[in-house]
N, C-alpha and C positions, 0 to 999 in steps of 0.2 A: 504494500500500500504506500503511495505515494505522500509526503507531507504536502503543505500546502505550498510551499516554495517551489520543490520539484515538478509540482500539477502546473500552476503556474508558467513555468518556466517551459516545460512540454507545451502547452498550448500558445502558447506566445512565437515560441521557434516553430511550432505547425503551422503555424498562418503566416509569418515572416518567411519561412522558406515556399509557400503556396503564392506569393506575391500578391497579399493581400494590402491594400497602401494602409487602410486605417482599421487599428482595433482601440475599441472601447472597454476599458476594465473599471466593474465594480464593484465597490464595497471592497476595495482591497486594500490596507493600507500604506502608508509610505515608506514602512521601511518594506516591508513586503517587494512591493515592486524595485526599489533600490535595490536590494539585495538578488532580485529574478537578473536585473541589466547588469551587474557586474559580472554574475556566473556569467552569464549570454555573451558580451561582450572577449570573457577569456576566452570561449572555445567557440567564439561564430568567426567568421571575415569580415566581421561589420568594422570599418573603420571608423566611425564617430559614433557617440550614444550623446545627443544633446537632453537635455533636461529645463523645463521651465515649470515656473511655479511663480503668482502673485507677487510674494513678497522677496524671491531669491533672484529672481528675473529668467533670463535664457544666457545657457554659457554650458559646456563640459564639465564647466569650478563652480561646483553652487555656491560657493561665497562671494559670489557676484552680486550686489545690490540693489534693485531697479527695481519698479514700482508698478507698470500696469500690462494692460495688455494691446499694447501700441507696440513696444519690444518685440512680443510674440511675435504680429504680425508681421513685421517688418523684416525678423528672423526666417521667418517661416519664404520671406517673398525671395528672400537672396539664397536660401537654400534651393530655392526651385532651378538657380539659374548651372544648376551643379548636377553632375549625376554619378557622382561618387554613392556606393553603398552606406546608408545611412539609420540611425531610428534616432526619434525624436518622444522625448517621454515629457508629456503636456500633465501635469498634476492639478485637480482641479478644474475650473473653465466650465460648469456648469451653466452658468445661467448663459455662456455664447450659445450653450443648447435649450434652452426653456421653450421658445416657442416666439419669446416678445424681439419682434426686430429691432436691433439698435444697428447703428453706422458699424460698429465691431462686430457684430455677428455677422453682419451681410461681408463685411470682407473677409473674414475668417470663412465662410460660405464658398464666395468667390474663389478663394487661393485653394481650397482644398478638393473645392468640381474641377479644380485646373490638376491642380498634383492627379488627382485618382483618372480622370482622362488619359493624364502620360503615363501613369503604370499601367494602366490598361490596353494603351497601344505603345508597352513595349519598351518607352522611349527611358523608363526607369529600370532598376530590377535591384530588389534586395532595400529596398529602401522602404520604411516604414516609419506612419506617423499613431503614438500609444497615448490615446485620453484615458488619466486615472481618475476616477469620484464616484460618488454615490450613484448618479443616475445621470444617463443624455437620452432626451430624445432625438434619434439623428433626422435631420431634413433630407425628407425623400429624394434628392437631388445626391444624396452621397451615401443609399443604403445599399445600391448596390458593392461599393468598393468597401464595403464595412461590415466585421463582425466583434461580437459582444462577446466576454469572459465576464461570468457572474461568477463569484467569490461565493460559492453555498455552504450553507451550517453545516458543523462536520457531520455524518450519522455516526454511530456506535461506534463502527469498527472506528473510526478517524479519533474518536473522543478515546477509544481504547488507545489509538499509540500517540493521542496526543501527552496520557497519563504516562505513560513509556516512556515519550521524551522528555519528559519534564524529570520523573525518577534518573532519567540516565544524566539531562544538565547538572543534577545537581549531585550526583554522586551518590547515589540512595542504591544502590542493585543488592549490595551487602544486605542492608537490611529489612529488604521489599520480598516478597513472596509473589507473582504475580498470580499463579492460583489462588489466592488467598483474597484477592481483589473483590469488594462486591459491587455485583452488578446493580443494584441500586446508586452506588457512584456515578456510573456513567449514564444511569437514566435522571439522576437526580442534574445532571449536566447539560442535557439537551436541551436547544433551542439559544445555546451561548455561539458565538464565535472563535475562530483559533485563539484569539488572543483574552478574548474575556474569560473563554476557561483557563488558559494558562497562570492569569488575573485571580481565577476565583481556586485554582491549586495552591498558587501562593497564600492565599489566604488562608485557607483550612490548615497545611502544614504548618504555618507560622502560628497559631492558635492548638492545632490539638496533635502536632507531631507527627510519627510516621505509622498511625496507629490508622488515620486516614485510607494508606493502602493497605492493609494488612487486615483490616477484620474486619468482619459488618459493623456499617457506619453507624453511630446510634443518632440519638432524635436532635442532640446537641448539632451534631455533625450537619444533617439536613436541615436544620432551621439558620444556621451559617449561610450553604449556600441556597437557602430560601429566600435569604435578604439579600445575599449578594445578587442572584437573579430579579430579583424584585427591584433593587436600584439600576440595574441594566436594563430592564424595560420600560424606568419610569422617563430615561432616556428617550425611547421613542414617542411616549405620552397614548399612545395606542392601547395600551394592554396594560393589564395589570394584575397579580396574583391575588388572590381573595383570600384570607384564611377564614374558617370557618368551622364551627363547632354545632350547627345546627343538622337534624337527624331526622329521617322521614317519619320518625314518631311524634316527633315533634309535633307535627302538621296536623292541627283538628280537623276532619272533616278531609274531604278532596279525596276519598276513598279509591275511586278508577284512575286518579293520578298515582298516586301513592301505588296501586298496585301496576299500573304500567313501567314504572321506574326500579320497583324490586324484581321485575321480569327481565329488564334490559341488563340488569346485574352480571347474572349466568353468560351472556355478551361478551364481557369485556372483560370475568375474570378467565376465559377461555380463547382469548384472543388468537391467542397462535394457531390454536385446532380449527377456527372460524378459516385464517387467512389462508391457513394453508391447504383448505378444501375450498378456495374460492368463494366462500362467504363476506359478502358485506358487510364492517357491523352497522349497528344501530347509528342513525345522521342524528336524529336528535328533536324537539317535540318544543311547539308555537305555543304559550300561553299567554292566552286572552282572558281581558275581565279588568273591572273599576280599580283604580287608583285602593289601595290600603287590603286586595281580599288576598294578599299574600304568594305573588306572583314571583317576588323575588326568594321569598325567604323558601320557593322551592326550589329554584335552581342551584344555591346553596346546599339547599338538602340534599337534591340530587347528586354532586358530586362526593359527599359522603357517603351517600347511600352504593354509587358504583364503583367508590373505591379511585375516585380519581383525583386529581389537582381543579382545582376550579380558576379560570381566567378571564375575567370580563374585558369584554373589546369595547371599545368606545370610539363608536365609528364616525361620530362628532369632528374628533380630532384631523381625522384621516385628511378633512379637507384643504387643500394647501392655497397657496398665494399664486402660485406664478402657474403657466399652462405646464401640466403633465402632470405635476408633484400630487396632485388627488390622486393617481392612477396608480405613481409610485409609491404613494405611502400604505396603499392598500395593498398593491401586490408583496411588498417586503413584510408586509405583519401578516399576510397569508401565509408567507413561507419560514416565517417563526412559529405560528401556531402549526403548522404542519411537521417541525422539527420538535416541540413539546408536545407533541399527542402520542398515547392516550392523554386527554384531555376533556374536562367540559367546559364548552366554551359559553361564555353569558354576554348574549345579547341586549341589553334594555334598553325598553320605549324605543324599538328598532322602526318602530311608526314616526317617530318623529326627527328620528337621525333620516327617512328618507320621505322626509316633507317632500314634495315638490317632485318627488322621480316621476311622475305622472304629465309634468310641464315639457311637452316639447323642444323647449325653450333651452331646458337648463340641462344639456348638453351633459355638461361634467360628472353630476351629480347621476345621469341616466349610465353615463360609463363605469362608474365606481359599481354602482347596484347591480351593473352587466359583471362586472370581474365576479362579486362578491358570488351572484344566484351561480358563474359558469363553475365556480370553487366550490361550489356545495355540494353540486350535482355530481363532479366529476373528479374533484381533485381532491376530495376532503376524505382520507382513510382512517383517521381514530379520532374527529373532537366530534362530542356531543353535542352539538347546535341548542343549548337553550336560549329560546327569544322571547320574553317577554313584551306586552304591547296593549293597552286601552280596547283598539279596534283599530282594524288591517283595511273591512271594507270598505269599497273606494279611496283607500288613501294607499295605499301599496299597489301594483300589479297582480291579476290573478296569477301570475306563470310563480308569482315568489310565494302561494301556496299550495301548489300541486306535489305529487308526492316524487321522492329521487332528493326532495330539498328538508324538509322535517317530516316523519313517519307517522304524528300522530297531531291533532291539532284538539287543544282542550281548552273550554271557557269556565273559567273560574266564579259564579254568582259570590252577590255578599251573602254572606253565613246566616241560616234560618235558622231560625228558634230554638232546637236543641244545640246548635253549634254554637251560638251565640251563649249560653250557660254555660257549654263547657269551655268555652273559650274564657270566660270569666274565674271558671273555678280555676281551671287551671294555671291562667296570668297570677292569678292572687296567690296558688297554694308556691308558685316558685317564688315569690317572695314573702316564702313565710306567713303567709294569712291563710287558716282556714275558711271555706265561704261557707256559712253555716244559717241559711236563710228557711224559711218555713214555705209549705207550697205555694201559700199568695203572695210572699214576697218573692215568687221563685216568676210565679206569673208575673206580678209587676215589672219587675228588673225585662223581664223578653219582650213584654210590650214596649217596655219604655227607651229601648233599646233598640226595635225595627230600625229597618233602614243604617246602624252602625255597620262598618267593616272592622275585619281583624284587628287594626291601626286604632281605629279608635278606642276600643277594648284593652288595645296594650295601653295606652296611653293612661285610660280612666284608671286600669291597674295599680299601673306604676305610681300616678299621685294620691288614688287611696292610698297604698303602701307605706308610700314615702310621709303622710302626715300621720298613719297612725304609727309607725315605729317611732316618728322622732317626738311624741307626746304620749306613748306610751306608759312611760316611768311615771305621767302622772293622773295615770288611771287604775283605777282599781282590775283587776284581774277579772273581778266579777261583772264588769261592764266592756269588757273584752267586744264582744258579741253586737253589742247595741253600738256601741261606735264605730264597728267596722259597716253595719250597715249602714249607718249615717251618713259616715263618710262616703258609702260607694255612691248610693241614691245621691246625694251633693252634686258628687262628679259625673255622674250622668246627667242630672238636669243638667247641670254646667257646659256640657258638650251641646247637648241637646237643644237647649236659649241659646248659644251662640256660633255654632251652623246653622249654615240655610238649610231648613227643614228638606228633607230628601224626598223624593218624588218615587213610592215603592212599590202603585198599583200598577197590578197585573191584568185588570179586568177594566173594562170603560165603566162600569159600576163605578169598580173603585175608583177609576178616573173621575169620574161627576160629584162622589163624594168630597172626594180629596181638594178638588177645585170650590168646592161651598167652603169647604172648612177654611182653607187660607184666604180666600179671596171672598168672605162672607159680607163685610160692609163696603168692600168696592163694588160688589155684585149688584148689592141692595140700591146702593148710589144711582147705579144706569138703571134698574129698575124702575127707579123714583123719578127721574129726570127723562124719560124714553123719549115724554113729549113735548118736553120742555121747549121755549122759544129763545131765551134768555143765552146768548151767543156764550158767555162766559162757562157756563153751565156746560152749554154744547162742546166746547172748548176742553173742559175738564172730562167730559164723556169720553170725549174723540181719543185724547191720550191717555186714559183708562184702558181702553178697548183696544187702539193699540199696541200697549206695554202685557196686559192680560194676556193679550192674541200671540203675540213673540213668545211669552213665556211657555207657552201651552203648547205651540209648534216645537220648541226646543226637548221642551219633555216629554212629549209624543213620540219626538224620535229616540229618545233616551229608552222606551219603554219599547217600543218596536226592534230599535236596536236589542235589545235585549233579547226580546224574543226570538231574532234572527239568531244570535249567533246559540241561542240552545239549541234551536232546531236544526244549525248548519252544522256545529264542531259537537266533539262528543264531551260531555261534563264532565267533569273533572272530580264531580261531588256523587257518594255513590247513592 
């Protein structure tokens, strides 16, 4: 197996001896490359290896000073008049590739449709021009004479003899076992680069010794490079590692989700026997349903539940400034998450990261959501896709709910009346409160409570909780009981007066009810005035009616929605 210098250095002299004029390397770094053109240099015929960069300028001696990229070009135009074998190692020079024309891109354009014309008829040979950076998109005017070296994350085997070569730098063979090696090392590894692991080896030996290679790593060991990995991708701003403590027992209620995720288990603790009979695993499952009924706190569960790392994408971030970089920043965090899976990966409010993909218009945003749907379908072999999201219809494309992209599509309702107690008993009994109510207060509390979600329940919880431990001391023991009700019924009204009352009928009954009760003296008003002549009156009628009518459209669809998506995705609640 090749290090990454060697690989390097093999594809770089494959294309320089194919008379290729211009390759693009990326993600490579600089000393990387330095060190590829100096081997190259010793054992090719190349007589010159120029070099430029921003702030070193263009020279053979990168201790040369110069500042922009007027030098480049101007290097680049005198080298044309020459036809000595040559490579020229261009560092940097991104944004001459972005997309936005400036007087410098156009002539860096110009000079290079010129260069790749004369290699192509001949009139060069052996002369080559090497852009190093993160990403170019090249101008279709120069993609014929151009190919691309992508730097990819190492898999296994590379992460294996990267640990190899770091034990052999430093003189460790004596006291290494490499049978002894666990393989939780190298999977705890994945998804770094040559150098960031090299970065996060140093780390761990310098903190817990040589004990690192030599025996299964314990919990200390992986929560090291937990954070080490976790500061490397906060780098990207893309991703982020989630730790979590939360267990699908956890979960009140949601019984057909809950038992579809202890199904996909058997999945993923049998991976190898899946792949290696050509089985697919499991892509991963859409959940739908209102703001607070607990959409997150299952995809958290979920990756406990299957045993995996859990990582949220925030596809937010993805979007860049200049033309391409949305496309690049989304293809490179694909191919991180693809080098950390097995994984689940957590999507949220993926409805609103792709506002607008529906606008003709907005170009960019329709390309991002093309990469992401083509990666799902086809390129995505171990992350579990959790996407949570309000509602998908009409605000997403249908092709981003068909199946190949998540397996199961589930709507979450807020919690009905036994879930809504046990959801209460059970917030109260973890922090220490028994809920010790008598049947009518057991009534009360679920009437008084419709229309709450999970969120609010935790919330009422938690500041019962929180005032009766910390006035506890000056209560008698025997009033235990009577103050804890107190307090909760408090904190429910308290929620209850100050939300907007929820809109929770399911019947147009209920509908016509529910509209007397809140809107009972505006009602009465247009009632009283119907015939009124008196302009002022008419006036106040008009925007009554109105504001009534808006509000009543809004929550009709609220209630319709609702009904759609029971009738369309399968409940999630058993």
């Amino acid at each position: 197996m090749m290090n990454n210098n060697r690989r390097l250095e093999f594809e770089v002299t494959k294309f320089i001896q194919s008379n290729i004029p211009l390759i693009f390397l990326q993600r490579f770094s600089l000393d990387e490359v330095e060190k590829t053109m100096r081997s190259f240099k010793t054992k090719s015929q190349i007589e010159h290896v120029f070099s430029f960069n921003i702030t070193q300028g263009f020279s053979e001696h990168p201790s040369v000073e110069l500042s922009d990229y007027d030098v480049l070009l101007g290097a680049l135009t005198e080298l044309l008049k020459t036809d000595k074998g040559q490579i020229v190692v261009i560092h940097g020079a991104e944004s001459l590739f972005n997309g936005n024309r400036t007087d410098e891109s156009d002539k860096l354009s110009e000079i290079l449709s010129v260069f790749v014309h004369r290699v192509q008829t001949n009139k060069y040979y052996n002369t080559t021009i090497i852009f190093n950076g993160s990403h170019y998109d090249i101008p279709p005017q120069l993609r014929d004479g151009a190919m691309i070296i992508e730097n990819p994350l190492p898999d296994e085997n590379d992460i294996y003899d990267i640990i190899k070569e770091f034990i052999s730098t430093n003189n460790l063979e004596a006291y290494t076992d490499a049978g002894n090696m666990d393989p939780n090392l190298i999977e705890n590894l994945k998804g770094l680069s040559y150098y960031e692991i090299t970065q996060a080896l140093s780390f761990i030996f310098y903190e817990f010794g040589i004990k690192v290679f030599n025996s299964k790593i314990d919990s200390s060991i992986s929560r090291e490079i937990y954070t080490i990995k976790e500061q490397m991708l906060k780098k990207m701003g893309t991703l982020s590692i989630v730790e979590t403590t939360e267990n699908v027992d956890d979960i009140i209620g949601l019984d057909h989700l809950k038992a579809y995720i202890e199904e996909e288990r058997a999945a993923f603790s049998n991976m190898n026997l899946l792949t290696t009979n050509g089985v697919e695993l499991p892509k991963g499952i859409l959940i739908l349903g209102e703001p607070g009924t607990g959409k997150s706190m299952t995809a958290k569960a979920a990756a406990n539940a299957l045993g995996l790392k859990l990582i949220k994408f925030d596809i937010s971030k993805i979007m860049g400034k200049y033309v391409g970089d949305s496309e690049k920043n989304i293809m490179e965090t694909l191919k991180i998450i693809e080098h950390m899976s097995p994984c689940v990966l957590w999507i949220d409010e993926i409805e609103k990261a792709f506002s607008g993909v529906n606008d003709s218009d907005n170009q960019v945003l329709r390309r991002v959501f093309g990469i992401l749907l083509s990666w799902m379908s086809d390129d995505n072999k171990g992350a579990f896709v959790v996407g949570t999201a309000n509602n998908v219809d009409g605000v997403l494309p249908p092709e981003f709910l068909r199946k190949g992209r998540f397996d199961e599509i589930f709507y979450v309702s807020k919690p009905g009346k036994e879930a809504r107690l046990l959801l209460f008993q059970d917030k109260l009994n973890k922090r220490a409160i028994p809920l010790k109510l008598h049947d009518d207060e057991l009534e009360q509390l679920a009437r008084e409570s419709a229309g709450f979600t999970g969120a609010d329940i935790e919330y009422i919880c938690n500041r019962t909780a929180r005032k009766f431990h910390l006035s506890k001391t000056e209560i008698g023991t025997n009033r235990y009981s009577e103050t804890i009700r107190a307090l909760l019924f408090k904190e429910v009204h308290f929620v209850r007066d100050k939300r907007e009352v929820e809109l929770t009928a399911e019947t147009y009954n209920e509908l016509d009810a529910y509209y007397k009760e809140i809107y009972g003296e505006e009602l009465k008003y247009l009632s009283n005035n119907e015939q009124s002549k008196d302009a002022l009156e008419n006036k106040i009628s008009e925007v009554l009616e109105s504001k009534i009518s808006e509000k009543i459209d809004q929550d009709i669809e609220k209630m319709l929605n609702r009904k759609r998506n029971r009738s369309k995705y399968r409940n999630a609640d058993g």
